[in-house]
Each structure stands twice: as C-alpha cells, then as structure tokens.
KOLRO-173063 format. One line per field, with one value per atom (N, C-alpha, C): residue number from 1; residue in three letters; atom name; x, y, z. Coordinates in steps of 0.2 Angstrom, whole numbers, plus 5000, padded with zeros to 4 digits. Each point is the difference from the previous one (the first is absolute). Layout:
BEGIN
k: NUM, ...
r: ALA, ...
a: CA, ...
c1: X, ...
c2: Y, ...
c3: Z, ...
END
This chain:
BEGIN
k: 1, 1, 1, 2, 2, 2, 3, 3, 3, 4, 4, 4, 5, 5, 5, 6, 6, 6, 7, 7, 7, 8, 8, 8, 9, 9, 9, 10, 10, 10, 11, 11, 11, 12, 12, 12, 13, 13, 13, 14, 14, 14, 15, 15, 15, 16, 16, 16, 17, 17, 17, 18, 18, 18, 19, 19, 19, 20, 20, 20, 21, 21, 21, 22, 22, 22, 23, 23, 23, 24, 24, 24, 25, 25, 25, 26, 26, 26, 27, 27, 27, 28, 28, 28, 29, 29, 29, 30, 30, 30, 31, 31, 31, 32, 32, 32, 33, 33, 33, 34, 34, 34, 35, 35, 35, 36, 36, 36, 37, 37, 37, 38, 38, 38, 39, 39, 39, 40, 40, 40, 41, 41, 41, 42, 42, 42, 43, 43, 43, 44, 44, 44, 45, 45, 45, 46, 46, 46, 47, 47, 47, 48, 48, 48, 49, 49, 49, 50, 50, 50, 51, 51, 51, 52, 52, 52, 53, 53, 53, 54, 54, 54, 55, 55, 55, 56, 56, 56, 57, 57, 57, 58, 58, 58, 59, 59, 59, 60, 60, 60, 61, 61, 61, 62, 62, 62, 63, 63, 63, 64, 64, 64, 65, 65, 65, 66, 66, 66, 67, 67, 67, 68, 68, 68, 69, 69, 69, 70, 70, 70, 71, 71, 71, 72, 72, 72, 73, 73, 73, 74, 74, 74, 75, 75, 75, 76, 76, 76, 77, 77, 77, 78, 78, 78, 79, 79, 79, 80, 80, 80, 81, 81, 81, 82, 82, 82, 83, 83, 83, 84, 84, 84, 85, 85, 85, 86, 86, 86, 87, 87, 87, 88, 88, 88, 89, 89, 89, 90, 90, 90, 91, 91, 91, 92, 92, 92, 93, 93, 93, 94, 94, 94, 95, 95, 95, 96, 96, 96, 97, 97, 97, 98, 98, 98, 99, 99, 99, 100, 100, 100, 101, 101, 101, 102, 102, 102, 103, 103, 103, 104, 104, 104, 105, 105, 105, 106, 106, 106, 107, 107, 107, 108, 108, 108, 109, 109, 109, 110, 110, 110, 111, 111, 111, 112, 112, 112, 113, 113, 113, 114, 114, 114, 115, 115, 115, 116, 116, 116, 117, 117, 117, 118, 118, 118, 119, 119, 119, 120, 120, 120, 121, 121, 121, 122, 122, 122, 123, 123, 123, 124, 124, 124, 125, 125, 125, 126, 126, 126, 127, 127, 127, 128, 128, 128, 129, 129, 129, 130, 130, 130, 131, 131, 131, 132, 132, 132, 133, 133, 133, 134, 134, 134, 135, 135, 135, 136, 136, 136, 137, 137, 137, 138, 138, 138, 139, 139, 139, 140, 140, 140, 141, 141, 141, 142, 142, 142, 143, 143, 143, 144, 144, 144, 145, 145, 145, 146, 146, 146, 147, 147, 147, 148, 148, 148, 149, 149, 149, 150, 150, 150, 151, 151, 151, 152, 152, 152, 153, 153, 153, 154, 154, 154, 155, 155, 155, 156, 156, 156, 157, 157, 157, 158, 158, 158, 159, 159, 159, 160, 160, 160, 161, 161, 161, 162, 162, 162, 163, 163, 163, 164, 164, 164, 165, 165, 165, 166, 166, 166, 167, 167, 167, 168, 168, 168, 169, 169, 169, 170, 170, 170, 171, 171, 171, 172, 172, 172, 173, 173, 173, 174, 174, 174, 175, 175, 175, 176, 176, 176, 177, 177, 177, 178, 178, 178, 179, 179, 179, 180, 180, 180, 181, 181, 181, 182, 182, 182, 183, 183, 183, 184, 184, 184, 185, 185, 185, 186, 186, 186, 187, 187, 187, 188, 188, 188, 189, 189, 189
r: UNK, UNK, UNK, UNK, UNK, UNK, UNK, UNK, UNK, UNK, UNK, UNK, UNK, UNK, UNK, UNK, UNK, UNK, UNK, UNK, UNK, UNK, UNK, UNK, UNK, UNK, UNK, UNK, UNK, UNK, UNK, UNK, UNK, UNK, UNK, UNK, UNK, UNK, UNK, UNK, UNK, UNK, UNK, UNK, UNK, UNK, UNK, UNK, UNK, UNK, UNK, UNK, UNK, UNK, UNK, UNK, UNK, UNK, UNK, UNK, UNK, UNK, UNK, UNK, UNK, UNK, UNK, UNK, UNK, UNK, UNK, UNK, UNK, UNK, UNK, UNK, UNK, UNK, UNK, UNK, UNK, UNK, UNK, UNK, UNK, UNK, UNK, UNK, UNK, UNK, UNK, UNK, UNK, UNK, UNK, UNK, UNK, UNK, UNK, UNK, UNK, UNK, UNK, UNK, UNK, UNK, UNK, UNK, UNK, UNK, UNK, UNK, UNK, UNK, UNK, UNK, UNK, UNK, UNK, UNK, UNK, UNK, UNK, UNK, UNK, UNK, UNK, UNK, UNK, UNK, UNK, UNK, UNK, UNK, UNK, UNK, UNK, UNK, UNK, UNK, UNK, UNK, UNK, UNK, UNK, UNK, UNK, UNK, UNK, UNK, UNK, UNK, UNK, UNK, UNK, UNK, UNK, UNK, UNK, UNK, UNK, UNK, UNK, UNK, UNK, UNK, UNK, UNK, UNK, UNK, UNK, UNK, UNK, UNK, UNK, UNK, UNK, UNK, UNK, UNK, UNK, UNK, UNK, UNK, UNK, UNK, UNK, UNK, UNK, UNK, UNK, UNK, UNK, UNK, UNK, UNK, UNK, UNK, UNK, UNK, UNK, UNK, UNK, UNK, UNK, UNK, UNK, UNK, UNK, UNK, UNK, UNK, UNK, UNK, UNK, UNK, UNK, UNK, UNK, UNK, UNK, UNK, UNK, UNK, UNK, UNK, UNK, UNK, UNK, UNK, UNK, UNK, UNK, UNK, UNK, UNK, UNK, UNK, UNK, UNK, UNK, UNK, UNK, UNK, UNK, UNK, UNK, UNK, UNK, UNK, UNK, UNK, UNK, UNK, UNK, UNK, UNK, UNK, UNK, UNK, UNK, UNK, UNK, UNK, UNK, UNK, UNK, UNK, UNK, UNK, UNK, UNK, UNK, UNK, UNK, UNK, UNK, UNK, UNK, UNK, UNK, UNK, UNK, UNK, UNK, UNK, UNK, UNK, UNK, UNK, UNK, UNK, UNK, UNK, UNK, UNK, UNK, UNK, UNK, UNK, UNK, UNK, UNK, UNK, UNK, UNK, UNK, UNK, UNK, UNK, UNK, UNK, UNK, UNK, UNK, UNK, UNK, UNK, UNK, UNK, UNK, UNK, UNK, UNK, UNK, UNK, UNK, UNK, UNK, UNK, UNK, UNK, UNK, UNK, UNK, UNK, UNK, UNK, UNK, UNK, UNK, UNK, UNK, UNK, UNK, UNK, UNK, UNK, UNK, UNK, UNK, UNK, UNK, UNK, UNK, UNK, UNK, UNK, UNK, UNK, UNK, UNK, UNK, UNK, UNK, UNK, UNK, UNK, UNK, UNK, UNK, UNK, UNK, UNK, UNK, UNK, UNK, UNK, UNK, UNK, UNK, UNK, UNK, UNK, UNK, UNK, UNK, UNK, UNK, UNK, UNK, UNK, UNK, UNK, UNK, UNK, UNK, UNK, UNK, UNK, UNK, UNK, UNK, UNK, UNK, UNK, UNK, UNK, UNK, UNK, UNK, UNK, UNK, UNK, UNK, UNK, UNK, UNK, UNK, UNK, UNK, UNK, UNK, UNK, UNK, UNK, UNK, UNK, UNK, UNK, UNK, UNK, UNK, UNK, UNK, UNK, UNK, UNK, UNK, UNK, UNK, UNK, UNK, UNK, UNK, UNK, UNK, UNK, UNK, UNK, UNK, UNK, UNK, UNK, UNK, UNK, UNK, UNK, UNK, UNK, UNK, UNK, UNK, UNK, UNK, UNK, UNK, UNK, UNK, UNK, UNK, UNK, UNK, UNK, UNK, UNK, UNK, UNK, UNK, UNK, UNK, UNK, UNK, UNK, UNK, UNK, UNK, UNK, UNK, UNK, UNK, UNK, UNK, UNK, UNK, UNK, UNK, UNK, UNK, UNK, UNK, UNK, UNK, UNK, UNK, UNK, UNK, UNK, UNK, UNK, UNK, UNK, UNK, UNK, UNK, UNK, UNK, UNK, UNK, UNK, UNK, UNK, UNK, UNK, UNK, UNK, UNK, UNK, UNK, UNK, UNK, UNK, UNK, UNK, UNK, UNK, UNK, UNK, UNK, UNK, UNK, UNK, UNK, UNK, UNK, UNK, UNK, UNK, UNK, UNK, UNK, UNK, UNK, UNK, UNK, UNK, UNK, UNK, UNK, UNK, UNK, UNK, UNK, UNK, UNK, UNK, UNK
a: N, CA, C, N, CA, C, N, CA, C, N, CA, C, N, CA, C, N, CA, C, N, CA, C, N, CA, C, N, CA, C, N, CA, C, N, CA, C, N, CA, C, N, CA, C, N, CA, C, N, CA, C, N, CA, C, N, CA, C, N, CA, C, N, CA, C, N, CA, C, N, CA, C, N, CA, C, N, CA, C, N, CA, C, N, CA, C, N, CA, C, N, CA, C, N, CA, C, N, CA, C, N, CA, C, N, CA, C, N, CA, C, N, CA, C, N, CA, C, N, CA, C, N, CA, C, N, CA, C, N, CA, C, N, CA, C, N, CA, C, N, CA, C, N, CA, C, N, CA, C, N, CA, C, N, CA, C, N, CA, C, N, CA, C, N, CA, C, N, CA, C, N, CA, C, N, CA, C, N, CA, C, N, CA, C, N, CA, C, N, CA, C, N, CA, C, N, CA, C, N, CA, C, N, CA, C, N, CA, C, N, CA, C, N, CA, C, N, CA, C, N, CA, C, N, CA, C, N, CA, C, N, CA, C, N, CA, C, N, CA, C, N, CA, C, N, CA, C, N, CA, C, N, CA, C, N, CA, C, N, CA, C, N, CA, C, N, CA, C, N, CA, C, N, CA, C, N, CA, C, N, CA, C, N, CA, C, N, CA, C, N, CA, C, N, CA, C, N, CA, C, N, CA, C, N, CA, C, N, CA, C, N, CA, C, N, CA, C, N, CA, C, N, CA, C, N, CA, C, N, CA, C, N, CA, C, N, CA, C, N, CA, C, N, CA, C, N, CA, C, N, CA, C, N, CA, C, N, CA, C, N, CA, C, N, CA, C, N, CA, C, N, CA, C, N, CA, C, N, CA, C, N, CA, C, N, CA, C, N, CA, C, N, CA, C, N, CA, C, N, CA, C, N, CA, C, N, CA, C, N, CA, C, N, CA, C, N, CA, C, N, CA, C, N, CA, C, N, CA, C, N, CA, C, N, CA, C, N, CA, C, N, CA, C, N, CA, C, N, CA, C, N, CA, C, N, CA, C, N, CA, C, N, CA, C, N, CA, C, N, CA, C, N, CA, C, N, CA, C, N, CA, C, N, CA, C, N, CA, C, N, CA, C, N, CA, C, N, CA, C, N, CA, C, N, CA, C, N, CA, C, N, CA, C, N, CA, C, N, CA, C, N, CA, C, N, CA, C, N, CA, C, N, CA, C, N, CA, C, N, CA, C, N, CA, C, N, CA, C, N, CA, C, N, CA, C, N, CA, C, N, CA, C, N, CA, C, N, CA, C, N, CA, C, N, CA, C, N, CA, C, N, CA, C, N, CA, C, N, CA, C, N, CA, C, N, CA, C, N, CA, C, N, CA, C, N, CA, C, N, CA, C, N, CA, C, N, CA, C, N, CA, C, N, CA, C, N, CA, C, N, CA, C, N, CA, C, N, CA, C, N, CA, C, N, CA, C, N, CA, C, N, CA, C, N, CA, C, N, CA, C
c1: 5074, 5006, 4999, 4997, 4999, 4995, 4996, 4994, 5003, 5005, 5002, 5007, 5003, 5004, 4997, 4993, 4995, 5000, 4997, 4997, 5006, 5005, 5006, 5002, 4999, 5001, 4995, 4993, 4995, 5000, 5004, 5001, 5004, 5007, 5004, 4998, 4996, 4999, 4993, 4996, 4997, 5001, 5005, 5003, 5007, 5000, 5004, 5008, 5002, 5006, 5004, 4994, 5003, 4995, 5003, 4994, 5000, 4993, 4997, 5003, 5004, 5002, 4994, 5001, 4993, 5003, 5000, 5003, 4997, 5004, 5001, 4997, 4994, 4998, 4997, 5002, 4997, 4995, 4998, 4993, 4999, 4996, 4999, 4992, 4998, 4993, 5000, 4992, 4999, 4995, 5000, 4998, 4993, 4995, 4994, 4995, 4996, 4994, 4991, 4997, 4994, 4997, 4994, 4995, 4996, 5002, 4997, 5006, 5006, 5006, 5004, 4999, 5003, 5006, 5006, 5005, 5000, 5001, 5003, 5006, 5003, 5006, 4999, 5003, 4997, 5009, 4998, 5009, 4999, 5003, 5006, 4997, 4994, 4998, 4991, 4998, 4994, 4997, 4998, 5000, 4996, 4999, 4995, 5007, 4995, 5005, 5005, 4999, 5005, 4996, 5005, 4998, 4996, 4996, 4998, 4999, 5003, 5000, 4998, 4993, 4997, 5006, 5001, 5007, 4994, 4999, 4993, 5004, 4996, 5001, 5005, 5005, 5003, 5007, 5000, 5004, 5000, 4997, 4997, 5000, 5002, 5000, 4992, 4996, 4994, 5000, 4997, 4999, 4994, 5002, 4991, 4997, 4991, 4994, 4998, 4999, 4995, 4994, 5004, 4996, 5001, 4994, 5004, 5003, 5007, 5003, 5001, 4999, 4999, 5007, 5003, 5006, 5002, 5001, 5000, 5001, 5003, 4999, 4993, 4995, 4994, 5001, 5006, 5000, 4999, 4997, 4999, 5002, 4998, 5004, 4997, 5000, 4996, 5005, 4995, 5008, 4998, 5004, 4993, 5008, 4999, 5002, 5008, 4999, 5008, 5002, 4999, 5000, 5000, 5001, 4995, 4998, 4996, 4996, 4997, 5000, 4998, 5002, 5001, 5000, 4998, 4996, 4996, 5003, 5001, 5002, 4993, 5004, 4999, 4997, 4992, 4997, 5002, 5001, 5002, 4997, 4999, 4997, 5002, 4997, 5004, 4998, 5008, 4999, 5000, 4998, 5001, 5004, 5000, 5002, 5006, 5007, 5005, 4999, 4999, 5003, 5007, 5002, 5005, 5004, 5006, 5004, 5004, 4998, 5002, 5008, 5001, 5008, 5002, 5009, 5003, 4997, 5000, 5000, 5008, 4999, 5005, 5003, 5006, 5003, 4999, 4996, 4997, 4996, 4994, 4995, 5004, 5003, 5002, 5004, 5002, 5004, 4995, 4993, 4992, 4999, 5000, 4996, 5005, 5008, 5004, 4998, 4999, 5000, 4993, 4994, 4995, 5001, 5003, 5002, 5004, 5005, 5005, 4995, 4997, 4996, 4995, 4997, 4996, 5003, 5007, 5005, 4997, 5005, 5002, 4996, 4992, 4995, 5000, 5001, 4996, 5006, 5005, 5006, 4997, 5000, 5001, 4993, 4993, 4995, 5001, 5003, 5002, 5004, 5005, 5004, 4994, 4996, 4996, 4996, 4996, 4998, 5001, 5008, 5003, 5000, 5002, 5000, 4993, 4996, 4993, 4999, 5000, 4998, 5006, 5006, 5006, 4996, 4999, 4997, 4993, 4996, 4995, 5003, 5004, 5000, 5003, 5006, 5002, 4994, 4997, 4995, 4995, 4998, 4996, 5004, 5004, 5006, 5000, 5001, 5001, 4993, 4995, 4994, 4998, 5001, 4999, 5003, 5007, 5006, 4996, 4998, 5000, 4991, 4998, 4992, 5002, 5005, 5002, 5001, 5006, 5003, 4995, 4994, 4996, 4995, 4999, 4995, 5003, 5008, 5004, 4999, 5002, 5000, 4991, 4996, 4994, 5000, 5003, 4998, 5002, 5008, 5003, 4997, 4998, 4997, 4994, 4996, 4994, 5000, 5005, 5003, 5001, 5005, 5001, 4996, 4995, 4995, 4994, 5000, 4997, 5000, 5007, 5006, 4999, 4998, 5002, 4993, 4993, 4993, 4999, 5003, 4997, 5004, 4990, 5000, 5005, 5001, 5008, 4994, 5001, 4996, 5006, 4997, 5001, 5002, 5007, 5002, 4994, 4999, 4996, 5003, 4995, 5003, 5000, 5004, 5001, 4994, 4995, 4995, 5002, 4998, 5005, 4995, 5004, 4999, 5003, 5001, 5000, 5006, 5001, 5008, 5001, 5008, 5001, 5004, 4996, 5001, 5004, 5006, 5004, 4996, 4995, 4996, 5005, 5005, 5007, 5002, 4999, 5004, 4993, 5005, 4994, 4995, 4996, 4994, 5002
c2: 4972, 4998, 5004, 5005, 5005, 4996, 4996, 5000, 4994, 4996, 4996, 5001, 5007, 5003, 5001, 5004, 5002, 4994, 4994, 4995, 4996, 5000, 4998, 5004, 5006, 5004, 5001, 4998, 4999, 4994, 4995, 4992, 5001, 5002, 5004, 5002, 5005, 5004, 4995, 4997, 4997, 4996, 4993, 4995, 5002, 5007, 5003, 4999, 4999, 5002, 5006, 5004, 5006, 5005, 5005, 5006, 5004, 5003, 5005, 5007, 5004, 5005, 5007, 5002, 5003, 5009, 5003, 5008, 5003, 5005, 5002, 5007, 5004, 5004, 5008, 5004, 5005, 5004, 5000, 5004, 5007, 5005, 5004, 5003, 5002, 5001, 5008, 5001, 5006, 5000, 5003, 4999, 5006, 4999, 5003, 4998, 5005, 4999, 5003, 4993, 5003, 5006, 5002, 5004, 4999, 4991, 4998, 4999, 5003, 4999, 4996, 4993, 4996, 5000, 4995, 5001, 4996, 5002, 4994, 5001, 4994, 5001, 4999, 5003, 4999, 4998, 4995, 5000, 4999, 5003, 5007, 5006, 5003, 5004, 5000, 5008, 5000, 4998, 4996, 4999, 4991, 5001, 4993, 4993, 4997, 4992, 4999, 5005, 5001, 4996, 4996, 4998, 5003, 5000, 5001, 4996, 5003, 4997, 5004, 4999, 5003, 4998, 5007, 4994, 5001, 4994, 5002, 5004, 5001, 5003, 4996, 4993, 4998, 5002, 4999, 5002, 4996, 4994, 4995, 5002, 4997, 5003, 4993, 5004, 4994, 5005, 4995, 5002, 5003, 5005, 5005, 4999, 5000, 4997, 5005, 4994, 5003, 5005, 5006, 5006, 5008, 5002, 5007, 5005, 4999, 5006, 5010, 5001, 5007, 5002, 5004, 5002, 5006, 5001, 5004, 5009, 4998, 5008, 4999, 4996, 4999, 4996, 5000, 4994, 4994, 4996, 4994, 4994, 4995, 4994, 4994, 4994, 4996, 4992, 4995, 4996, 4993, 4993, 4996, 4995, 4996, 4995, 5004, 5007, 5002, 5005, 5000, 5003, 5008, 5003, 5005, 4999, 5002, 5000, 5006, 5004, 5008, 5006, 5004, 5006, 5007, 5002, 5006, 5006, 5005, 5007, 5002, 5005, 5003, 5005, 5001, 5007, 5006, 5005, 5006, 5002, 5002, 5000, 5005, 5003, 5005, 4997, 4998, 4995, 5007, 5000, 5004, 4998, 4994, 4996, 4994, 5002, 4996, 4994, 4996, 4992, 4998, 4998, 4998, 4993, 5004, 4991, 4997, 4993, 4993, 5000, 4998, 5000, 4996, 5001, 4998, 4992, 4997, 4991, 4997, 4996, 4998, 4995, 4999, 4992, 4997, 4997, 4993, 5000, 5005, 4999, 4999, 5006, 4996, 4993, 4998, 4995, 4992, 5002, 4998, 4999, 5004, 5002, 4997, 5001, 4996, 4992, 4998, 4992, 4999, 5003, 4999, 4999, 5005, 5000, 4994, 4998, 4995, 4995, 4998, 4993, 4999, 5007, 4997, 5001, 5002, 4998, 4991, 4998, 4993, 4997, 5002, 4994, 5000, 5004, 5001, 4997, 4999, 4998, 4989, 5001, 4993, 4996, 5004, 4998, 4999, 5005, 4999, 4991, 5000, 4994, 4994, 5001, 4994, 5001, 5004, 5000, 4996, 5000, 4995, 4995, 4998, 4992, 4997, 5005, 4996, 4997, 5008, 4999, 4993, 5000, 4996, 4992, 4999, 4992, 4999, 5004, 4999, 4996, 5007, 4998, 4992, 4998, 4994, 4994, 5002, 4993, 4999, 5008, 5001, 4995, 5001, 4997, 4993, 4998, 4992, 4995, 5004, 4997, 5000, 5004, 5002, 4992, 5000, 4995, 4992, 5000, 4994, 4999, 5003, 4999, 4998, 5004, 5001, 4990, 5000, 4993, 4996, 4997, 4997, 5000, 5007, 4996, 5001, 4999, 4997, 4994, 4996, 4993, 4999, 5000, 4998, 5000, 5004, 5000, 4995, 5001, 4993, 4993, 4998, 4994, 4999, 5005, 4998, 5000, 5003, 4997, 4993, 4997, 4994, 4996, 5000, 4997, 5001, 5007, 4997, 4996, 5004, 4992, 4996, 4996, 4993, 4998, 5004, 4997, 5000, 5001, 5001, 4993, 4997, 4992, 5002, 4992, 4997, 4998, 5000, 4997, 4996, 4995, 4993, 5004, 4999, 5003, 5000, 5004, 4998, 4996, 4995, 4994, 5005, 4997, 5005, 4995, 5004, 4996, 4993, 4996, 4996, 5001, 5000, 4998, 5007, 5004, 5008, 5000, 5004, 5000, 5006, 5000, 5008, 5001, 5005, 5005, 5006, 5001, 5008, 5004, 5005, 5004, 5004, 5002, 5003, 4997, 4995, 4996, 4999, 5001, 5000, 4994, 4997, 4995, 4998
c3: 4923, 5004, 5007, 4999, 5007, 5005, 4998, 5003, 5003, 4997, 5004, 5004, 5001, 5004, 5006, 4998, 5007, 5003, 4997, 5003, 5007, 4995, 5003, 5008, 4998, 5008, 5004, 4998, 5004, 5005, 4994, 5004, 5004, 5002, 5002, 5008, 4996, 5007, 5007, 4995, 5003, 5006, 4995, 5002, 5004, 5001, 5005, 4999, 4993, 4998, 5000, 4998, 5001, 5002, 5004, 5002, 4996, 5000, 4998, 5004, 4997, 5001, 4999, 5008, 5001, 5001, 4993, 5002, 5007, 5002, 5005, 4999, 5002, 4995, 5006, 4999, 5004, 4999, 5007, 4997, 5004, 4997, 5002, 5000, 5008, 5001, 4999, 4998, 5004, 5005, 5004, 5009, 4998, 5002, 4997, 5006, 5002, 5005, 4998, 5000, 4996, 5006, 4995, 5006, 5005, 5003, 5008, 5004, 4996, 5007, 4997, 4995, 5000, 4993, 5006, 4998, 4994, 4993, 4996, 4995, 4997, 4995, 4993, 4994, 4995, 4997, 4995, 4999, 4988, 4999, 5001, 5001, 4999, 5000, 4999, 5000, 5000, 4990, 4999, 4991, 5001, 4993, 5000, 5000, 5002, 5000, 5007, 5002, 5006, 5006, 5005, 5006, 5007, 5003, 5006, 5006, 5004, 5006, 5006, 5006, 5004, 5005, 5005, 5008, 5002, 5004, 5007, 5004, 5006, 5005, 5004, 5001, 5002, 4995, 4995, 4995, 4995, 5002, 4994, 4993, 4992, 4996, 4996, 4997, 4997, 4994, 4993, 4997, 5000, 4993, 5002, 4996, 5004, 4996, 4995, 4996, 4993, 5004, 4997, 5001, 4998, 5001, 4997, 5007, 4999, 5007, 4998, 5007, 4998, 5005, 4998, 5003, 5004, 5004, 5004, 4997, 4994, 4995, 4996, 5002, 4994, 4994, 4999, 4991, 5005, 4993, 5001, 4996, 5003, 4994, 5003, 4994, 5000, 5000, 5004, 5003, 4996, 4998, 4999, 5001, 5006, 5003, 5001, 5001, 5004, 4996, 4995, 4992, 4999, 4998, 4996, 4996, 4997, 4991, 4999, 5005, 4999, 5003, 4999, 5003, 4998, 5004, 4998, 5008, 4994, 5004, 5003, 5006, 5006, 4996, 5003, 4998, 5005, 4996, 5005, 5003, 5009, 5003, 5005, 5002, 5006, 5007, 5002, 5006, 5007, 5005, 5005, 5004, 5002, 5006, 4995, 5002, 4999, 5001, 4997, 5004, 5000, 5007, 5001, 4996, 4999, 4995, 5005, 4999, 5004, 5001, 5005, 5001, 4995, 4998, 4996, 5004, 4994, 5004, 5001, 5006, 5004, 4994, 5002, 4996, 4999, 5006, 4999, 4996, 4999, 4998, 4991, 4998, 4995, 4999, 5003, 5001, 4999, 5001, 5002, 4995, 4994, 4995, 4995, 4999, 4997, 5002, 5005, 5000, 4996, 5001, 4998, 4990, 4998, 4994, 4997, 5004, 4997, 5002, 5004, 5001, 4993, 5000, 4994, 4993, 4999, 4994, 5001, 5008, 4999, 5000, 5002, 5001, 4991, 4996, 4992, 4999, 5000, 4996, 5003, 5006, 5004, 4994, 4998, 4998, 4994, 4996, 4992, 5001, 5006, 4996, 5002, 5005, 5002, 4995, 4996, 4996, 4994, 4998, 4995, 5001, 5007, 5003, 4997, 5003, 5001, 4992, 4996, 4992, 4995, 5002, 4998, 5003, 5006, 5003, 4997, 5000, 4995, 4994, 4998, 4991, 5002, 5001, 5002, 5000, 5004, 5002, 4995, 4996, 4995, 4992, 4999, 4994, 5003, 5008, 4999, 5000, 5003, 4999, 4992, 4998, 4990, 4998, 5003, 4995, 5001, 5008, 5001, 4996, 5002, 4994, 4994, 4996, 4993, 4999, 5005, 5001, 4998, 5006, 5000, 4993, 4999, 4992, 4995, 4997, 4996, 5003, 5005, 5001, 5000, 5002, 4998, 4990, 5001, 4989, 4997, 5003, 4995, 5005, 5008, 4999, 4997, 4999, 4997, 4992, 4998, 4993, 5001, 5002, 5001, 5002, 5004, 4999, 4997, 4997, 4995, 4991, 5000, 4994, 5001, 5006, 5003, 4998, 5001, 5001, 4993, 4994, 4993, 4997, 4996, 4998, 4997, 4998, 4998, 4993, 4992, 4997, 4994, 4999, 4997, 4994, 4995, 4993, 4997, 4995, 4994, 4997, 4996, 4991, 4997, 4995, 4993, 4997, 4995, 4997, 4995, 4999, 4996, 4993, 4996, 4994, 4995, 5003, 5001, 4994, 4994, 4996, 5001, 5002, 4998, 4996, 4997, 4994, 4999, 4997, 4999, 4995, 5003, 4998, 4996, 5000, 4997, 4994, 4999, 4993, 4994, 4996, 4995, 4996, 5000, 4998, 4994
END
C-alpha cells in the first residue's frame, strides 16, 4: 500500500499537481586558506564527508578537485569530486615566518557558495525525478510491447489450431463385421 502512496505522489508531482516541497535549509562554512594563499570553504566543518569549495580570485565559488590539499597550518586532506574522504594531521613543525590568515570572506562570496550548494541539491533532486520518468516510460513501453507480443502469439495458436482441426482427414465410419454375435461374457453358459 505504501509503494503505491509513493507512486501516486511522484505522479502528482510530476504531472505537476502538486509541488515538491523543497526545505529551506542553512548552512554553515568554515572559511580556511591553503598553503598557496588560496581561499577555500568547507561546509560544516573540517571532518570527512564534508563539502569543499575553492572562491577564485574573483570570488567565484568551484568545486574542489580530487586532490590531496595542504592547509595553511600543514594538515591535509583529500578531496574526490568536492568531497572529503580523508584527513590527515599537521606534523609539528617549527614555523619561523607567520603566514598570514585571509580576510574574513565578504558576503557575497558566501552568498556564491550557498547558490553553488542549493543548485547542486536541485540539479540531484531535478535528476532523481527525471530519472523516474525515464525508468517509469521505459517500463511502460517495456509491458506494452510484452502485452502486445503476448496478444499476437495466443492468436497465432489458436488459428493454427483451427487450422490445423480443419486439415485432419474426415474418415468413412467403420462396418460393424457382419456375421459377428454378441455374447454376455457375465452370464452364465
């Protein structure tokens, strides 16, 4: 009963009866600069699973390449299509020369990295539902091509039954033998 509740609100939403209610969801960066200067954001925090985004030098927000980054305290961490999937601590090291920390980032730039995050919610949300479309139209044309096959060689059976009842000789009764008496093998002689 559930699997046809889902279906039903999928058609719904599809066929544009009803919208998809899309939560309104906040996010929190932290603002991090590797060890060539560059600015990047990591959202919620430094930990695996978490988002990265490189701002260019314009303020542009891109996702960060599959890499290993080294951060402006020495830890590092490894990216794969934006991702984290590792992080490995800063070896202790005695720095002489300060590096300077990047300015706080401006609003926009957050404001940059928020769109960049909700677009690729809605491109995955938009592709899940096209996804269904596609796999739902298949199966459709997949089930009416089955049916109508099916159709077609049930009626091939039964005409070629019927033609083949039709082509079986007719043959002439048999005579009963004459002269032949019958006998009640049951009564007694």
């Amino acid at each position: 009963m559930e699997a046809t509740n889902i279906l039903e609100k999928i058609k719904k939403i599809v066929f544009g009866e009803e919208v998809a209610e899309m939560p309104v969801v906040e996010h929190t960066f932290m603002d991090a600069t590797l060890e060539d200067g560059t600015l990047i954001n990591i959202e919620p925090a430094l930990e695996v699973g978490a988002a990265v985004v490189v701002i260019d030098a314009e303020g542009n927000p891109t996702v960060a390449p599959d890499a290993e980054h080294t951060l402006a305290d020495g830890s590092k961490f490894v990216t794969v299509e934006g991702v984290i999937t590792e992080i490995i601590p800063a070896e202790e090291v005695v720095v002489e020369d300060e590096v300077p920390m990047a300015t706080e980032p401006t609003e926009t730039q957050e404001q940059k990295v928020k769109k960049v995050v909700e677009s690729i919610v809605k491109e995955s949300h938009f592709a899940s539902e096209e996804m269904v479309n596609t796999v739902a139209n298949e199966l459709k044309e997949l089930f009416a091509a089955e049916l109508t096959k099916a159709k077609n060689e049930i009626k091939d059976i039964v005409m070629k039954s019927f033609v083949e009842f039709g082509e079986v000789p007719k043959q002439a009764p048999t005579e009963k033998p004459k002269g032949a008496k019958k006998t009640n093998i049951f009564l007694p002689k």
